[in-house]
C-alpha positions in Angstrom: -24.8 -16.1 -7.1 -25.2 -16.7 -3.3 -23.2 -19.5 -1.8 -25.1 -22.4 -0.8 -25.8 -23.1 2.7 -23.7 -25.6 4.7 -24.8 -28.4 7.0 -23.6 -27.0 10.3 -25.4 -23.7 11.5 -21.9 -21.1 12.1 -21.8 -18.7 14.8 -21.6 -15.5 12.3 -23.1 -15.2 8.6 -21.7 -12.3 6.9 -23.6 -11.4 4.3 -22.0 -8.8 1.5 -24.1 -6.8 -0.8 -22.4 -6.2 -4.2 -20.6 -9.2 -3.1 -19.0 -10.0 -6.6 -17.5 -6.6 -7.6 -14.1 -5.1 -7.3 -14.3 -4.8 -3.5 -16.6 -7.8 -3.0 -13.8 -10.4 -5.1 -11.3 -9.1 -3.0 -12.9 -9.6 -0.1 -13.9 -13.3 -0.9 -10.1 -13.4 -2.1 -9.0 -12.7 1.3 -11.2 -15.0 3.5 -10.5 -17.8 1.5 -7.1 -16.9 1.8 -7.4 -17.2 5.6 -8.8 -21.1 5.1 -12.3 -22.8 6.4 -13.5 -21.7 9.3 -16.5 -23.9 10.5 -17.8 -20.7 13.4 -18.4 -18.4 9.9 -19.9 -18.6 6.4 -19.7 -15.9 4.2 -22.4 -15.0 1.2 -21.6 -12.7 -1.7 -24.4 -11.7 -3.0 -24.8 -11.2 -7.2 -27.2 -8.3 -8.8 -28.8 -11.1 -10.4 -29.8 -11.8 -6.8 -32.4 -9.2 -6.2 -32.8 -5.6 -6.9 -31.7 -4.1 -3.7 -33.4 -0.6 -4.2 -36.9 -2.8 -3.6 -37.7 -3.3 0.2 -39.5 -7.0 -0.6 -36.6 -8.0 -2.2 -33.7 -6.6 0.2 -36.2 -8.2 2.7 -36.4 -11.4 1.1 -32.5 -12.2 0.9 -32.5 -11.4 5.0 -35.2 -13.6 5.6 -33.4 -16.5 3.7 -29.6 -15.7 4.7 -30.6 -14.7 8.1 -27.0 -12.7 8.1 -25.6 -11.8 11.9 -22.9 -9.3 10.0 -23.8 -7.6 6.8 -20.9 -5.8 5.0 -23.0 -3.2 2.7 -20.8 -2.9 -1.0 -24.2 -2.4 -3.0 -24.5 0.8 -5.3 -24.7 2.3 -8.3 -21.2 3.5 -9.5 -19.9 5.6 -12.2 -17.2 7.2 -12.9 -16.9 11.5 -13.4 -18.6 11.5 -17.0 -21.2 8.9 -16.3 -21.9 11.4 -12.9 -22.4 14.7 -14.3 -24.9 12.9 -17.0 -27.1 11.7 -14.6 -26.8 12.9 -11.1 -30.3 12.5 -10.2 -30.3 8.7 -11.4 -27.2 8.1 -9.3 -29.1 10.0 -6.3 -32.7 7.9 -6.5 -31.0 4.9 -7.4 -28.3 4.6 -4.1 -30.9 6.2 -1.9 -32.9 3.6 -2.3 -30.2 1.0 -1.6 -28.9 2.3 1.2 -32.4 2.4 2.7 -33.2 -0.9 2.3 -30.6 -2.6 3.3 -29.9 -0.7 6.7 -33.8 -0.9 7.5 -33.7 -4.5 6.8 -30.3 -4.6 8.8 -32.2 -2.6 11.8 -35.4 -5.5 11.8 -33.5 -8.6 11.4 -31.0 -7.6 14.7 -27.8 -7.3 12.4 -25.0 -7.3 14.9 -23.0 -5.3 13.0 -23.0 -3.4 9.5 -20.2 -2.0 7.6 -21.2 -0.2 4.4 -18.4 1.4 2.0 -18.9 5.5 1.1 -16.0 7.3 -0.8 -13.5 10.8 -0.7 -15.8 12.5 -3.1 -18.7 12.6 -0.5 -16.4 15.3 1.4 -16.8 19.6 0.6 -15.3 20.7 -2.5 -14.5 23.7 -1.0 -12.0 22.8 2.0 -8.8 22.8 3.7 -6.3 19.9 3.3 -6.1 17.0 4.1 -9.4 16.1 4.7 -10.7 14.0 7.6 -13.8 11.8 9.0 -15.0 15.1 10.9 -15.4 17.3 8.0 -17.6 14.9 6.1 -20.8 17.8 6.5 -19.1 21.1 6.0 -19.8 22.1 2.6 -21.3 20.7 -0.6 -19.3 18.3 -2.7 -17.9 18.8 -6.0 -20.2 19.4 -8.6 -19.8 17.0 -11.2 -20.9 13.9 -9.0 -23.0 16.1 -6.1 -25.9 13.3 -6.5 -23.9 9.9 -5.6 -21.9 11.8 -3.2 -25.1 13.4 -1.2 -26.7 9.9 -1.2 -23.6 8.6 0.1 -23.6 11.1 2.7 -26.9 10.2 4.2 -25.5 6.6 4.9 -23.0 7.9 7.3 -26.4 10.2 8.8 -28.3 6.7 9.1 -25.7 5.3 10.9 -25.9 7.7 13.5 -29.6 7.5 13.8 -29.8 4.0 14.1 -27.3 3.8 17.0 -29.1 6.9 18.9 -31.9 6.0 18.5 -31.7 2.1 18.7 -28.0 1.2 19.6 -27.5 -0.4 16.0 -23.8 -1.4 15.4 -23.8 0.3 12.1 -20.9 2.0 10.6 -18.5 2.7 7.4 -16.1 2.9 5.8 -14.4 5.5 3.8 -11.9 4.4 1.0 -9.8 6.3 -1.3 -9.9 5.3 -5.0 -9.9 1.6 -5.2 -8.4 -0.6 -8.1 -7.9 -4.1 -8.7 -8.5 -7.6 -10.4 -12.1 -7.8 -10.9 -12.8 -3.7 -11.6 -14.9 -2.7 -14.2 -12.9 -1.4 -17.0 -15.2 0.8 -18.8 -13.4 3.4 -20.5 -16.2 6.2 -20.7 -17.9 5.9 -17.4 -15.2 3.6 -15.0 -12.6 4.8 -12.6 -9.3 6.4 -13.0 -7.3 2.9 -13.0 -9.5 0.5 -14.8 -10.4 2.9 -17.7 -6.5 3.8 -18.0 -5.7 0.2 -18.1 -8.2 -0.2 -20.8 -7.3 2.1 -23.2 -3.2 1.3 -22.8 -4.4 -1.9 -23.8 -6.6 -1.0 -26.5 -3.4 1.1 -27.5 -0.6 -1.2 -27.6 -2.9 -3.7 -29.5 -4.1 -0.9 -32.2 -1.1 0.9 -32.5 -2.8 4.5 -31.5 -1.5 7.3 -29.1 -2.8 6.0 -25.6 -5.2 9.4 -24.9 -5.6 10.7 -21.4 -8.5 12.8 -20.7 -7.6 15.9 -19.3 -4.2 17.0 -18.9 -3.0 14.5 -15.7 -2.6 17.4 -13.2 -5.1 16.1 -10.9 -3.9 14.7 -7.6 -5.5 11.1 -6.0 -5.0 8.2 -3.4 -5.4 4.8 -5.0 -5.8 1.7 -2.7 -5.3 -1.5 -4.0 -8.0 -3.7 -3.8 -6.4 -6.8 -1.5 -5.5 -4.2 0.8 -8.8 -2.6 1.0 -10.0 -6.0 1.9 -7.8 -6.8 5.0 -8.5 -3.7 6.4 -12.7 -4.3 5.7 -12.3 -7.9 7.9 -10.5 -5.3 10.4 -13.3 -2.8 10.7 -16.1 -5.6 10.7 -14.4 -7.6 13.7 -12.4 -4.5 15.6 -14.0 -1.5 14.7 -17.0 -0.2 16.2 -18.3 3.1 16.4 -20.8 4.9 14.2 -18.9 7.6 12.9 -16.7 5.9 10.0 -12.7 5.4 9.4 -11.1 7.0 6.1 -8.9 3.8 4.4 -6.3 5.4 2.6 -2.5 5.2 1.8 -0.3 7.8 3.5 -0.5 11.7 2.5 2.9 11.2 1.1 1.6 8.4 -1.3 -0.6 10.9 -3.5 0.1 10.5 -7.1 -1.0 12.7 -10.2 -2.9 11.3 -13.3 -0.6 12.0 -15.6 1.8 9.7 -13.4 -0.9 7.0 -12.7 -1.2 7.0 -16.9 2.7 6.2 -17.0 3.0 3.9 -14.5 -0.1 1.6 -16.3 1.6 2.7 -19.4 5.0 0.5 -18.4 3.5 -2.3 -16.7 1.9 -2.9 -20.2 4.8 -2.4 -21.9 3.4 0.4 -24.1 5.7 2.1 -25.9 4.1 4.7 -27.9 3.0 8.1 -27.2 0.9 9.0 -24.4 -1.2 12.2 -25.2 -3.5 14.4 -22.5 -6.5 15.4 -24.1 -7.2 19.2 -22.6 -10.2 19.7 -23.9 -11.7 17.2 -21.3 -12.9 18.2 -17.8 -10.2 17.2 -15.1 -12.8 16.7 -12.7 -11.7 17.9 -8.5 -7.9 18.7 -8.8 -7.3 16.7 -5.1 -9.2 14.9 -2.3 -6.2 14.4 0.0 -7.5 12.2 3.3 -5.5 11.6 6.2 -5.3 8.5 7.4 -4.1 9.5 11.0 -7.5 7.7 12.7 -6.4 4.5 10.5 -3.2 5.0 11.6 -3.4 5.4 15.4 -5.8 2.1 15.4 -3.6 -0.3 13.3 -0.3 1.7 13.1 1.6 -1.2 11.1 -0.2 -1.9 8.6 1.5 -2.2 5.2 0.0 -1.0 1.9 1.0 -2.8 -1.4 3.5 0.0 -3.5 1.4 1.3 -6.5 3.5 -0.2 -9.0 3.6 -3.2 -7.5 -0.7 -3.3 -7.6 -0.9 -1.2 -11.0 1.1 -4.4 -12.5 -0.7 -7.3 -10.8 -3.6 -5.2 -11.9 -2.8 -4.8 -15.6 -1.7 -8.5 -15.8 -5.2 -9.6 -14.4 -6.4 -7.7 -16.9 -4.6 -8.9 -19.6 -5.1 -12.4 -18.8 -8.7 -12.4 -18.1 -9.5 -9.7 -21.3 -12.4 -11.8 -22.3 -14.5 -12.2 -19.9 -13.5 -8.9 -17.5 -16.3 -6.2 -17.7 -15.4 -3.6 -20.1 
């Protein structure tokens, strides 16, 4: 639910759409961690808040949050099964989001917007690793072409809305994202979360913990809390309408099959781990460079993947009732 107004009238209201998701928690995480700060109030905003892909709606949250910052986390996500069943839902569905919200950002004189894409809106067919400049030169992978084109026209909104009216609107591009809070489905969630899931379904059973596909694929993961500190970053420091890729290094790339062990020992699973070929790998590898990241905020550190997989599997584990599965 929103957070309820304070007395005083702050300087900045940041309002965040899909404020109580993976990305969303962390971010609320963070800024609490950072302590009161009577110049700023922060709103998360719920689903059960409106349904964003309706104009009056998106309309009517503005008009009573009045927001001076909007980070933009709204959409509908799904991982590479729940994609290739539906790819025109996943299309109409984020489309009308994403057109909402900026529109609304546009007439209420937003100061600044931040929304979050991801790797797979980048060409299938490319040359590695892949940067914020290639975002248009090719079609995406297949299997999730209809989130990943809608995503795409975000980053082409940006750009229209600072030519054409000097709009502070930009995003952000993050690697695969994990974390307290994720949604652990196992047939249509991400990587992490659904690997998490299973190993625990697993170890509590007694069954082979069963990895679809057979682990080759290559992927950046970003850890949630990390993701977070560098989101404050972009919305204060970063501003310029062509977005920033947030990723680990090159050198941090990891394979499924690895990921699968790694989740695998911070649950203490010992039985057998079993790759599942006759399940579609989905793209082998979507290595980013971080080099743009790098050049404006050269030291920042990124939590080790074991290090996250583990706080991520014991949130998980302690919180198995009421996480969404």
């Amino acid at each position: 639910m929103a957070s309820a107004a304070p007395t005083a009238t702050p300087q900045r209201v940041v309002m965040v759409t899909g404020g109580t998701g993976l990305v969303g928690s962390a971010i609320k995480a963070y800024v609490e961690s950072l302590g009161p700060n009577p110049n700023e109030r922060w709103i998360f905003l719920d689903a059960v808040d409106g349904d964003l892909r309706q104009m009056s709606v998106t309309r009517g949250l503005f008009e009573r949050h009045h927001p001076t910052h909007v980070i933009h986390l709204a959409a509908r996500v799904g991982g590479l099964f729940d994609n290739m069943r539906d790819k025109v839902g996943f299309w109409r569905d984020n489309i009308m989001i994403n057109d909402t919200v900026l529109q609304c950002a546009h007439d209420f004189h937003v100061q600044k917007c931040v929304s979050c894409l991801s790797t797979c809106v980048f060409p299938d067919k490319t040359t590695y690793p892949i940067d914020e400049t290639m975002l248009h030169n090719g079609p995406p992978h297949f299997s999730n072409e209809g989130y990943a084109y809608s995503k795409r026209m975000v980053e082409m909104l940006n750009r229209l809305y600072h030519e054409q009216f000097g709009d502070n609107f930009t995003a952000v591009i993050p690697t695969n994202i994990f974390g307290p809070n994720d949604n652990y489905y196992i047939e249509g969630g991400h990587v992490i979360p659904g690997l998490i899931h299973k190993c625990y379904l697993a170890k509590k059973n007694h069954t082979d913990f069963v990895i679809w596909g057979d682990g080759s694929p290559l992927r950046q993961f970003i850890y949630s809390m990390d993701m977070a500190k560098l989101f404050h970053w972009v919305l204060y420091n970063y501003s310029d309408p062509s977005p920033v890729i947030l990723s680990v290094d090159e050198t941090d790339e990891v394979s499924i099959g690895d990921v699968a062990r790694e989740v695998a020992r911070a649950m203490h699973f010992e039985g057998n781990i079993v790759f599942d070929t006759t399940k579609a790998n989905g793209q082998f590898r979507k290595t980013a460079s971080n080099a743009k990241l790098r050049r404006l905020l050269p030291d920042f550190h990124f939590t080790p993947l074991r290090d996250a997989i583990q706080a991520s599997v014991d949130w998980f584990v302690a919180n198995y009732d009421r996480a969404r599965k």
